[in-house]
C-alpha positions as CSV (number, residue, x, y, z in Angstrom):
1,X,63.4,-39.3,-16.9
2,X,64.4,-42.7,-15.3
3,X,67.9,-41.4,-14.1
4,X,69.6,-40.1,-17.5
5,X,68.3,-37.1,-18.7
6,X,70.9,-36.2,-21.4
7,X,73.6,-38.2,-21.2
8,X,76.7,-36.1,-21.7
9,X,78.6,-38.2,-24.6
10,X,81.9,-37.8,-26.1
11,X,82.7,-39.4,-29.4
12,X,86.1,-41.2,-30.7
13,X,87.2,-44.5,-32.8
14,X,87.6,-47.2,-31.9
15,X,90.4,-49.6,-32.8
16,X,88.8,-50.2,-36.3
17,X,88.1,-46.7,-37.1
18,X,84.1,-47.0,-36.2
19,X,82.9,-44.1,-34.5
20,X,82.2,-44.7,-30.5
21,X,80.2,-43.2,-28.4
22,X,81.0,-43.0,-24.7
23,X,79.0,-41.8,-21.7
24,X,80.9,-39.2,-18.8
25,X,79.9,-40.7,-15.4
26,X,80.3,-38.0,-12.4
27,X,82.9,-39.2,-10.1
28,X,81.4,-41.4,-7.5
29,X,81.6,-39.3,-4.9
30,X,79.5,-36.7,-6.8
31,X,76.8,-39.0,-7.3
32,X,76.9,-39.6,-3.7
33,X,76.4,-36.5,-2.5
34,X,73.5,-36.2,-5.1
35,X,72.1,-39.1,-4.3
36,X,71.8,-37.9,-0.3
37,X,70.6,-34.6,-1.7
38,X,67.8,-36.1,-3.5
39,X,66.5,-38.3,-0.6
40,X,66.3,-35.0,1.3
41,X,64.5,-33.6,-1.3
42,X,62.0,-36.1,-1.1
43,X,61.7,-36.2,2.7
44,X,61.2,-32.0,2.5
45,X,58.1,-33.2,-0.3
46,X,56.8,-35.4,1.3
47,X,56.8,-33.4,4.6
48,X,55.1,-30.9,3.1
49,X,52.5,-33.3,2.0
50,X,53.2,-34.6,-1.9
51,X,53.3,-38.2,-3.4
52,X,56.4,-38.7,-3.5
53,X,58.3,-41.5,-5.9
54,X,62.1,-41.7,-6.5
55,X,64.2,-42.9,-9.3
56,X,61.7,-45.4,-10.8
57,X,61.1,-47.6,-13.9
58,X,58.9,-47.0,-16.8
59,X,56.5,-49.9,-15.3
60,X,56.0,-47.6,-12.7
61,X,52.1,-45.6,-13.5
62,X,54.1,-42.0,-12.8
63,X,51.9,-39.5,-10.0
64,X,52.5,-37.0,-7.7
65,X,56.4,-35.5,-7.1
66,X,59.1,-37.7,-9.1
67,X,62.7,-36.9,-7.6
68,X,65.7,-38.4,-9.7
69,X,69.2,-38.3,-10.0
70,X,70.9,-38.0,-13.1
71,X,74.8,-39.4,-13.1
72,X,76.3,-37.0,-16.1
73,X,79.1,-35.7,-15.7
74,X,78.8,-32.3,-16.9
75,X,76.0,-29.1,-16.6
76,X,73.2,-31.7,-17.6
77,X,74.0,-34.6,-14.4
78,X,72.3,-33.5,-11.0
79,X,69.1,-33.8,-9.1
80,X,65.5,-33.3,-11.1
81,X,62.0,-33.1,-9.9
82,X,59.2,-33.3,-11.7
83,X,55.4,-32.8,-11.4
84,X,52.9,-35.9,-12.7
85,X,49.6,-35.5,-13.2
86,X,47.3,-38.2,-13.2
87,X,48.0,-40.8,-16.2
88,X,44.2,-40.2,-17.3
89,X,44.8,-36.1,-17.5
90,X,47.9,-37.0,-19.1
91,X,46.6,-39.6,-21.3
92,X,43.3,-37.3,-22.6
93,X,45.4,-33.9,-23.3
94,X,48.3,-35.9,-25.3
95,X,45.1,-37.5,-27.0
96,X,43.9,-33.8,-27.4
97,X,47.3,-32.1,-28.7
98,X,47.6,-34.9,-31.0
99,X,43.9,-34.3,-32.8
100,X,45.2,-30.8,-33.0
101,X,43.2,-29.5,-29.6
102,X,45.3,-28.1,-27.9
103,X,42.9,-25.3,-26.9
104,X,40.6,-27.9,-25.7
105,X,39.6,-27.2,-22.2
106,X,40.9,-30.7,-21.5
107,X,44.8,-29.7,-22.7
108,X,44.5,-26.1,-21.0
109,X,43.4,-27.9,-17.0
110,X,46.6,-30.2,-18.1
111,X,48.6,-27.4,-19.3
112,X,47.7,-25.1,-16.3
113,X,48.1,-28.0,-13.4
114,X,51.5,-28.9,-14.7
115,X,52.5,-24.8,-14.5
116,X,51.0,-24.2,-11.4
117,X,52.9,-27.4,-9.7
118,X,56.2,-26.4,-11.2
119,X,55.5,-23.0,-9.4
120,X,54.2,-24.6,-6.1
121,X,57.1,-27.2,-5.9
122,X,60.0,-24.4,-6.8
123,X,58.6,-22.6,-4.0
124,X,58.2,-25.4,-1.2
125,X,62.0,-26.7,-2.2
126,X,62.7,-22.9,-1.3
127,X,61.1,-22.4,1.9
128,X,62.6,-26.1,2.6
129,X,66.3,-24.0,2.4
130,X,67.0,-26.2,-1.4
131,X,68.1,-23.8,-4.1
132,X,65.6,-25.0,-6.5
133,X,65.5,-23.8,-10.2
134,X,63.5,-24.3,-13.4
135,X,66.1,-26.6,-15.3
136,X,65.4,-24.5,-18.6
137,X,65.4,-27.9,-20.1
138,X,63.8,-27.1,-24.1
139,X,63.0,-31.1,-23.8
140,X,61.1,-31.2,-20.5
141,X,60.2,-26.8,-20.0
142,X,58.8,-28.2,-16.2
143,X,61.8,-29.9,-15.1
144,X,63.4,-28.3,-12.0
145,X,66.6,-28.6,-11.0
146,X,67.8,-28.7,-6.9
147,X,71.1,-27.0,-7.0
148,X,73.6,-27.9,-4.5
């Protein structure tokens, strides 16, 4: 997730015909706002007792409550959390699902931890007054969106 989720892109040529691809920023002002919006979100997690890390790199071992804030400038741009489980669950049921065991008791605990803390962390954002979502994102199905 790093930031970009889906960057929104818009296509045109350039002055030698090539096709160009061009990212749409949200105004500044907008990411702003969602920038202040996820550092509440973070404090509300972290109040309520999660790990919580913000906007990192990919050096970064991912665990616990990652908050981030993605710049489009269309439906896709906003603010994202996502549940991480520990890189070795996370390591051992990709290893599973990719040796076809995905009904391996190791993919299912994975599988039901990353369910139940998409639940859990809808429902504390809630009770924290956020109007958090599931982001119905086909790419990442526990991303959750914090409206504004």
């Amino acid at each position: 997730m790093g930031g970009l989720l889906g960057r929104p892109l818009t296509l045109h040529n350039n002055t030698n015909g090539a096709l160009m691809f061009e990212i749409m920023r949200a105004s500044e002002a907008e990411i702003a706002e969602r920038n202040e919006r996820a550092v509440k979100v973070a404090e509300a997690l972290a109040a309520a007792g999660f790990a919580v890390q913000q906007n990192v790199d990919h050096a970064t071992e991912l665990q616990g409550a990652m908050v981030s804030v993605d710049p489009a400038g269309d439906s896709r741009g906003g603010v994202f959390v996502q549940w991480n489980a520990s890189s070795s669950l996370n390591e051992s049921a990709a290893k599973n699902a990719l040796e076809g065991g995905i009904d391996s008791p190791i993919f299912r605990r994975f599988s039901y931890v990353v369910e139940q803390m998409h639940a859990t962390l809808i429902a504390i954002l809630g009770s924290a007054g956020f109007d958090a979502v599931d982001a119905e994102d086909d790419m990442n199905p526990y991303l959750i969106r914090v409206n504004p």
